[in-house]
N, C-alpha and C positions, 0 to 999 in steps of 0.2 A: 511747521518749520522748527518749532522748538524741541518737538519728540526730534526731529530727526537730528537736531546738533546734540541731544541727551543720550543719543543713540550708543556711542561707544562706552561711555557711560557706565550705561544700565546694562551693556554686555558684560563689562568689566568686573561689574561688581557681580552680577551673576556666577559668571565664572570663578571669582574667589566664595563668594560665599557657598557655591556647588561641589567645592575641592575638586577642579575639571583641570586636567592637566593639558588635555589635548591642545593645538596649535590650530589656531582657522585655517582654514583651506585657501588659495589664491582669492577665490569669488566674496571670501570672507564670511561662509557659513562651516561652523561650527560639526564635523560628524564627532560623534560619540560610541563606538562602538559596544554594545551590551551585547550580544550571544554573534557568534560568526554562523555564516550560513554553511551549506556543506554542500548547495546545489549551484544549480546553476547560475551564469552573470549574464546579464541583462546588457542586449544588444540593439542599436537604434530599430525601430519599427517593432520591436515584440510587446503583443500583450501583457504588461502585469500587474496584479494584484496586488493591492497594499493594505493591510490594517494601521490606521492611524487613531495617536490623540494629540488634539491640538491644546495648546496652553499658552495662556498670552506671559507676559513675560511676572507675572505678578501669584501664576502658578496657576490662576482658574482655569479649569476644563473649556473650550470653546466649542471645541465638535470633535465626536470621535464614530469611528465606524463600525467598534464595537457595541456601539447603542442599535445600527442597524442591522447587527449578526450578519453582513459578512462584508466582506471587504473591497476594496475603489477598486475598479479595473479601468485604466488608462495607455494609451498608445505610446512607449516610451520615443523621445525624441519627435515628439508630434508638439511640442509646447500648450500640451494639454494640461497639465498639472504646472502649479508655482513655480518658479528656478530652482528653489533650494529644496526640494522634495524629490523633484526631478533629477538635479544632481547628485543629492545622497541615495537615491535607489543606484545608481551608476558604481558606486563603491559597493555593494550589497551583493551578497550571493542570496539565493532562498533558501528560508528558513531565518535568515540573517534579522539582526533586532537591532536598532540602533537608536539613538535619541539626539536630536538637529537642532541648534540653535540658529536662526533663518533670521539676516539683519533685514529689516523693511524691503529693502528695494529686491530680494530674493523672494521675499512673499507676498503680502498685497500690495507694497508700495502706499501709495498717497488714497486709495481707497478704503473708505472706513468700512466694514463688517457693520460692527453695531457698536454698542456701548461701553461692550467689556473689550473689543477690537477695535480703535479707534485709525483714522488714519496713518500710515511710518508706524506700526506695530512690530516688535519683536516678536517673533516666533518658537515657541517650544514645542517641537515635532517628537512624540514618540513613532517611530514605523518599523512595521515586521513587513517584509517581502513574502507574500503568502506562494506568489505561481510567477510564473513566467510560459507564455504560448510563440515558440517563436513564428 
């Protein structure tokens, strides 16, 4: 309960000390746009591929996909993947790079990961949209 009242917080200050000018989104996750894609956008039910690194809000690596050479393939709109991953692929064309700051209840919510991902975790998404199968 206490992460989660610390929660805007710890965006807050993120976000100044990141020099991040962008504005959250309605759901309240953060897209960051780094390279635009120039392929195609991502429609409910299509296969697509993402490389991700994840980082708790503290900056540590938590898991990335580039450790397992190649990259997550998920159902989009199947609520297979987090909300705030799910919805930042939705803004993304492929090829597209972007980096997501995901407040708790977009990503694990009240479930702890582990040690360095405690329960009501902030989220720091790097994702590249590798493919799209429609």
């Amino acid at each position: 309960a206490k992460r989660l009242k610390e929660e805007p917080k710890r965006i807050a200050k993120y976000i100044k000390d990141n020099n991040i000018t962008e504005k959250p989104q309605p759901s309240g996750l953060y897209y960051i746009e780094k390279q635009a894609g120039d392929g195609d956008s991502v429609q409910d039910g299509d296969l697509v591929a993402v490389h991700y690194s994840i980082y708790n809000i503290d900056g540590q690596l938590i898991e990335s996909s580039y450790d397992y050479a190649q990259p997550l393939p998920f159902v989009y709109g199947d609520n297979q993947m987090i909300a705030g991953i799910e919805e930042a692929v939705g803004y993304m064309k492929v090829g597209g790079k972007a980096r997501i700051i995901v407040p708790s209840k977009l990503g694990f919510g009240d479930i702890k990961i582990d040690d360095n991902l405690p329960a009501n975790s902030i989220l720091i998404v790097d994702l590249e949209l590798v493919e799209i199968r429609k």
